[in-house]
N, C-alpha and C positions, 0 to 999 in steps of 0.2 A: 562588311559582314552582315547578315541576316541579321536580323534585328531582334529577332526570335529563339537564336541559339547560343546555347547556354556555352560559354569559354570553357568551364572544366570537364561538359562533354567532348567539345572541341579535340585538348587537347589530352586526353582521355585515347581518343579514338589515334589520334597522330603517336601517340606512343604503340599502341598497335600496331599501327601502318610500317610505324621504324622497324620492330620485334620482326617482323613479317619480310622486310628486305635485310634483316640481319641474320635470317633463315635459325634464330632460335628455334626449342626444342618444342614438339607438337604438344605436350601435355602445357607448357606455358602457354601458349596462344593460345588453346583451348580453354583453360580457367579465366583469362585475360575476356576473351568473347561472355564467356558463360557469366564473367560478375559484371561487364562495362556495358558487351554490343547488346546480348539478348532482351532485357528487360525495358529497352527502346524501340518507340514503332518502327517501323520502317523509313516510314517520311523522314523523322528526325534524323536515321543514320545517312538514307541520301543525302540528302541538305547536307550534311556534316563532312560527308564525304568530299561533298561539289566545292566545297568551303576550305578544304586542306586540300585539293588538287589545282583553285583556283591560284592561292595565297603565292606570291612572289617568293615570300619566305620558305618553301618548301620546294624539296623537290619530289615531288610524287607524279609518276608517269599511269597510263589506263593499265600499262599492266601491273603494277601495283595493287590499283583499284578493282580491277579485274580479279586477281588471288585474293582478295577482304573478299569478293561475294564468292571465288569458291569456297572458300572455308567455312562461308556461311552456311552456305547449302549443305557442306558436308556433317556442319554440326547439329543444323536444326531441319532438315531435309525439305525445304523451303528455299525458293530463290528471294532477294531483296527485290528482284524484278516484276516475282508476280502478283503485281496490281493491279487487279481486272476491273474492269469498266464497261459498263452495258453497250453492245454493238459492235465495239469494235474491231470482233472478227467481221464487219459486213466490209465488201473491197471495198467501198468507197469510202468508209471513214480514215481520217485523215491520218489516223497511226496506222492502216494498212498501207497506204500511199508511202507513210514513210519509211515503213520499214521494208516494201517493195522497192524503192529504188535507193534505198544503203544495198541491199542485198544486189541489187545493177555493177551497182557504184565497186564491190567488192568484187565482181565477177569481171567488171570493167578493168580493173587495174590489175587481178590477174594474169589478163589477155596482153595488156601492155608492158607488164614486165616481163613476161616470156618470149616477145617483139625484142623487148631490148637486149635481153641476153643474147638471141639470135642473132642479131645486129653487130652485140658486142662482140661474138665469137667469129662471125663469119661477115668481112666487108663488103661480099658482094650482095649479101641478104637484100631484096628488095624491102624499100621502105613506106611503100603507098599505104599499106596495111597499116603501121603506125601513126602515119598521122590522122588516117581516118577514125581511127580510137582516139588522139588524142584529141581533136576534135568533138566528139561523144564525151569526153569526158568535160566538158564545157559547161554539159546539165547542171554540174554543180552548182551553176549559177543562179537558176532556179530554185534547186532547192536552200539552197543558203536564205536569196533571196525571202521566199517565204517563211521558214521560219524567224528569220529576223525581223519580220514585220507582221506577222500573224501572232505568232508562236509565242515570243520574246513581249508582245505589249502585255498579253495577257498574262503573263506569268509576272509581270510587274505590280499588275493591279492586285494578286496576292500580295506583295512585299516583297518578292524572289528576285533582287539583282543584277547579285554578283553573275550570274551565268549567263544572261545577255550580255555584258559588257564584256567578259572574257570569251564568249564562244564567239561573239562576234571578231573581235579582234584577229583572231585566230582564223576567221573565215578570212578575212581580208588577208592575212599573210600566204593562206592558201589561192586566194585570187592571184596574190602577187607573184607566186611561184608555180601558178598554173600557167600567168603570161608568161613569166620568161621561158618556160621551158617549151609553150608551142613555138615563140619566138626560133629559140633555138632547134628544133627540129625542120623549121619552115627553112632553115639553113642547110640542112641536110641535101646533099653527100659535100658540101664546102667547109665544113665544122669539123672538129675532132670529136668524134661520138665518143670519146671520155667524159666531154662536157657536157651533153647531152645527159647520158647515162648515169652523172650526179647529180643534176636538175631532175630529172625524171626521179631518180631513190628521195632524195627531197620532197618534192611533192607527193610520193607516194605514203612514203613515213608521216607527215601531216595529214590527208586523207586516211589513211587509218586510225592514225588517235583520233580523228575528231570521226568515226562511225563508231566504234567504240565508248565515244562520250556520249554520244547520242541518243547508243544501245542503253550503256548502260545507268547512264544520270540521267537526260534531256528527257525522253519518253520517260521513265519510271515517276521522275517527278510530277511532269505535267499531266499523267493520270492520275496523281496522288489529290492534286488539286483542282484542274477542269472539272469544271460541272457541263452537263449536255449543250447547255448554249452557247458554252464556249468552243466545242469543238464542230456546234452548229454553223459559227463563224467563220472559223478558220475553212471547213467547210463550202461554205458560201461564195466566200472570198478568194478563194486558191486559184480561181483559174485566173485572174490577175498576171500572177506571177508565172504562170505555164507551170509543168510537171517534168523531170527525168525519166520518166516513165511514158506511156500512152496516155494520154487523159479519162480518168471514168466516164464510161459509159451515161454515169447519173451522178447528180449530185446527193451525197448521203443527208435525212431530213426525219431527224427523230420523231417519233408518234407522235410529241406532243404539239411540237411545231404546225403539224400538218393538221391538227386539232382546231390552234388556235388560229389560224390563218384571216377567217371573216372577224374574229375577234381583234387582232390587228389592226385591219384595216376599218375597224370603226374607232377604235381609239387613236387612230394615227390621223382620220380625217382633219385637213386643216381648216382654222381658226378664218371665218368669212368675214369677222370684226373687220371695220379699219383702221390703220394704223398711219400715222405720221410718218413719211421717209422722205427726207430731201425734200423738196418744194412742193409736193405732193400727197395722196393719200393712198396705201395701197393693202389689199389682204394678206397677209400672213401667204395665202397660194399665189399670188401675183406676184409677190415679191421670189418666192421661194423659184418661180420659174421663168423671171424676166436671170436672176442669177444666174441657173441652170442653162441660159440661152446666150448668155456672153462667150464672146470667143477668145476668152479667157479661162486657166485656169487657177482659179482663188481660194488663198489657202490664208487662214486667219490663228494667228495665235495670240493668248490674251496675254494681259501686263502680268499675268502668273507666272507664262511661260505656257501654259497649257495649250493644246494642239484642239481647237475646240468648232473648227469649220473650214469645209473643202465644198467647192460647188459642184455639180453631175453631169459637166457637159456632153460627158463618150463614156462609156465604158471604162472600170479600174482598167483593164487590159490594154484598152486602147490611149490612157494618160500620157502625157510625156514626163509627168512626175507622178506616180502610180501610188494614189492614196487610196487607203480601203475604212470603214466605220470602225475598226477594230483598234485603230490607232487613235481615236477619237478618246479625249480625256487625257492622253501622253504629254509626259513631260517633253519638252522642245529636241532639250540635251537627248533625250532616248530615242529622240527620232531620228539620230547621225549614227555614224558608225562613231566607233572612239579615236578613229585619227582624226578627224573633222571636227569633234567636239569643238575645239577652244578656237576654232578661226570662227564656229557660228555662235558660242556665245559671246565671243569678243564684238561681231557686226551686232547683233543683240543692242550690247549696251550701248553699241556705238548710235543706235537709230535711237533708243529710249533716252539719251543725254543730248541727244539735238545734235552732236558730231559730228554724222551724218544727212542728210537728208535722205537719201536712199543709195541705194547700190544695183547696180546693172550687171549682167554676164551675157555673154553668150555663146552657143556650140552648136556645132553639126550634129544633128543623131538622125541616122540613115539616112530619109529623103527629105526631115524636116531641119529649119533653121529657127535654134530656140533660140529665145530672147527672157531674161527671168529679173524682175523688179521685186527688191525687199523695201518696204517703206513702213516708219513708224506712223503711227496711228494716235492724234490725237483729239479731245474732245475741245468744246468751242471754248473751253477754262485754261485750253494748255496743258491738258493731264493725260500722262499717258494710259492709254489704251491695249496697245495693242501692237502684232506685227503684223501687214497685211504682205502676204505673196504672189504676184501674178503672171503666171509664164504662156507666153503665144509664139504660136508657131509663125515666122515672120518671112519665112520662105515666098509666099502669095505671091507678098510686097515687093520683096525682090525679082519676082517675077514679069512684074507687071512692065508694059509696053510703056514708051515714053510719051504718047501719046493721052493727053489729057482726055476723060470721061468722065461727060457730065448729064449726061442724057439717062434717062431711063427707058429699059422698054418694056 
């Protein structure tokens, strides 16, 4: 739970919620709003809401949630939605991107359910149509992708959660039933399109809750609390992850930014001092781009836990583990999805207790062959420090001729 919200609002508003699928009488609900919801900001009723739709203990569905904000409107003629925020009607801020490709996403799974009915009525329907939508429908992965890691760090650094850990979860069970059912159509015309046709209503009933949550929690809150730099970031950082959409034309860069730009770059100049590293001596900028120039990628987190350094050798886009500044300050655990959590805190403590020395993986991703080392980190006392990460593309290696080279030219 928030850490911020009061329990007898809580469940306050959850008795509501029940009155409301128990389809009592409209002069109850209406006193019921009038003396609990109205006299609460907006923010507090989101939150509250995001908080009884998250809770295992409940069962409260979007459209549930979705009837609280008509009623709302109809009593106080006001959405809980409208929380405006300078800019972003401009395309390229990041709440138009988002809510330009939910609106895809909704016209997208229109087109494919009306595929499968056809399909389902008539066997000899051709099926190329289909899979090329269900194909399109794959963006999801982007967008998931980005808000999980743009979206979700920074709504932590207010205090906000519970709704990373459940919206993500929930994104992954949508991965999971977006595999099987391409799976299953890539089987098409050997399959019983019954089967299909329940895998597809599956995923499509989880793509709807979660635009809906999106609609109507995810964006309301995060404009409650973004301030412009935050959504300068996310911003910034987006094209990392690609778009469901077309990519903007521009990147959106509020007046102030573009203000302070030589002001940045004078305080950000590095420190010419020199500094002791290893058997050597080097500046603050030497160091910072001998790192930058390893053909590694190094990811450092300290004995907190804290996610607190990634080095710049390519582009976030072009990473093979795609970190952005935004994550920067993140707790370790927030940086996995929640099925993954307890295998990487468990290597965690296995590296800080000396159990392990390090741990190795490796995998195919498209034409590269990654190789990824986790090793503890410690000081010349024996105290722990830290976890250092370093993944390289080892493909080259395996490329190379068996022919020794030792010559330069």
């Amino acid at each position: 739970m928030e850490t911020h919200l009061d329990i007898r609002r809580i469940n306050t508003i959850k008795e509501i919620l029940l009155t409301l699928k128990l389809g009592e009488s409209e002069q109850l609900i209406q006193d019921a709003f009038d003396e609990h919801v109205q006299p609460l900001n907006k923010t507090d009723i989101l939150l509250i809401l995001q908080e009884l739709k998250n809770s295992t203990t409940n069962d409260f569905t979007m459209d549930d949630i979705r009837k609280f904000f008509d009623i709302y409107l109809e009593l106080y003629d006001h959405s809980l939605q409208s929380i405006h925020i300078p800019n972003e009607k401009h395309p390229s801020h990041p709440i138009q991107i988002f809510k330009k490709e939910n609106q895809a996403f909704a016209s997208l799974l229109d087109r494919v359910n009306s595929l499968v009915e056809a399909i389902a009525n008539d066997a000899g329907h051709p099926t190329d149509q289909l899979m090329n939508e269900i194909i399109q429908l794959g963006k999801i992965y982007s967008h998931y992708n980005r808000k999980e890691k743009l979206f979700f760090p920074i709504l932590e650094r207010y205090r906000i959660y519970s709704i990373s850990r459940i919206m993500w979860a929930e994104d992954d069970r949508i991965r999971t039933l977006y595999k099987g059912t391409k799976r299953m159509m890539e089987k098409m015309p050997d399959i019983d399109f019954q089967y299909v046709k329940q895998a597809y209503y599956d995923l499509e009933n989880a793509c709807r809750e979660m635009l809906l949550e999106e609609e109507y929690m995810l964006l309301p809150i995060t404009k409650s609390f973004f301030k412009k730099a935050d959504w300068f970031a996310i911003a910034r950082e987006s094209k990392a992850f690609g778009y469901a959409v077309d990519e903007p034309e521009e990147t959106w860069i509020p007046d102030e930014a573009l203000g302070n730009k030589n002001t940045e770059k004078q305080s950000n100049t590095p420190n010419e001092e020199h500094l002791r590293f290893g058997g050597g001596y080097l500046t603050i900028k030497e160091a910072n781009h001998i790192l930058n120039n390893l053909p590694l990628e190094i990811t450092f987190v300290d004995k907190n836990g804290i996610f607190k350094y990634f080095n710049e050798i390519v582009e976030s886009s072009e990473m093979m583990f795609i970190r952005t500044p935004t994550s920067i300050g993140r707790h370790v655990a927030m940086c996995h999805p929640p099925k993954s959590m307890k295998k990487v805190m468990q290597l965690i403590q296995d590296l800080k207790s000396k159990k392990r020395q390090s741990e190795t993986m490796w995998f195919k991703k498209k034409e590269e062959y990654v190789h990824v080392t986790y090793k503890g980190v410690f000081d010349e006392n024996g105290e722990y420090i830290g976890i250092l990460e370093y993944v390289q593309d080892i493909q080259p290696f395996l490329d190379l001729t068996r022919e020794v080279k030792r010559e330069l030219r």
